[in-house]
C-alpha positions in Angstrom: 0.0 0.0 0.0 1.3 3.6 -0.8 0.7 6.0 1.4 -0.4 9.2 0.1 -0.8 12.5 1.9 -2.7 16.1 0.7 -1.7 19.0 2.0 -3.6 22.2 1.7 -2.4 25.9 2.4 -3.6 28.2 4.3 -6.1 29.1 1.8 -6.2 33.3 2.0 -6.4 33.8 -1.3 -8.0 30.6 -2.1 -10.0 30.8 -5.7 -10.9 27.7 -6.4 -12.7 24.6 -4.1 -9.4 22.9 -3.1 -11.1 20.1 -1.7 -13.4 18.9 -4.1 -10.4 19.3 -6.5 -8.0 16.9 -4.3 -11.1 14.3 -4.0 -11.3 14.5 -7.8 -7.4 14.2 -7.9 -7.4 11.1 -5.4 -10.0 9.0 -7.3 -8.1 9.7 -11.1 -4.6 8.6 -9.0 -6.6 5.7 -7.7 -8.4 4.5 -10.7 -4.6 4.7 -12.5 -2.8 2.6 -9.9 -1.8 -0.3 -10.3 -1.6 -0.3 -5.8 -4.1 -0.3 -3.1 -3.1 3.9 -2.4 -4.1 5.3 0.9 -4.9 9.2 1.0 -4.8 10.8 4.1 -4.9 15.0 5.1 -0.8 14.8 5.7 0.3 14.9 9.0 4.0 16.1 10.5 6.5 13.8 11.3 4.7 11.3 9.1 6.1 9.2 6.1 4.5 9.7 2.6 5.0 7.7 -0.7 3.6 10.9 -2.3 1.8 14.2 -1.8 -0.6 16.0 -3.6 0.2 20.1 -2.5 -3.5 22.2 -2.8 -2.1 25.1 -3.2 -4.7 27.9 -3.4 -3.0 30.3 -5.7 0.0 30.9 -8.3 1.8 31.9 -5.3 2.4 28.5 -4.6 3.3 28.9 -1.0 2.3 26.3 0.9 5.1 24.5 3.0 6.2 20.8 2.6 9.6 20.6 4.4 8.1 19.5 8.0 6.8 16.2 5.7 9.2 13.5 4.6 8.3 12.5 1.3 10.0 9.9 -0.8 8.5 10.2 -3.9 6.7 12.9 -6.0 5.2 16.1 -4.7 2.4 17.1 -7.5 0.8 20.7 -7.1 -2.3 22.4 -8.2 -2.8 25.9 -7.4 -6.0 26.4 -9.5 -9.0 24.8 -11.4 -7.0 24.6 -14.2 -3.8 23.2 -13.1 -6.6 21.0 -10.8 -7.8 19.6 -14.0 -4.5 18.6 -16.1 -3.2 16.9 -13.0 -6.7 15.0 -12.8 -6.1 14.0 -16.4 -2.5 13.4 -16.0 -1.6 12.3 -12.8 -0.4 8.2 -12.8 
């Protein structure tokens, strides 16, 4: 099982709905996998496989550092970008 965490910022300038965009994100990543993935809101000091980053703007600025993340780190930081990763993502 992959673990697979989604972190959100702290959503002041937030013009999009973040979390109905990581839900659609989760299920496309799911429906791609090949392994039983496990989505989680991410949690400091915990281990991730991957992280999806809802980012709320272009500014991008939500911080990952305190998580330790071994694999891939994919952002969205508005419907559109929300969408190509939903098509995209593997």
């Amino acid at each position: 099982m992959k673990n697979i965490g989604i972190k959100f910022c702290g959503g002041c300038r937030a013009a999009y709905d973040r979390r109905g965009a990581s839900e659609r994100i989760s299920k496309a990543m799911q429906d791609r996998s090949e392994d039983d993935l496990h989505f989680e809101w991410a949690q400091e000091g915990k281990t991730y496989d991957d992280m999806i980053v809802m980012c709320g703007c272009t500014n991008r600025c939500a911080n990952v550092k305190p998580y330790d993340v071994h694999g891939e780190l994919f952002y969205a930081w508005g419907e559109d970008s929300a969408k190509d990763l939903e098509q995209n993502i593997k």
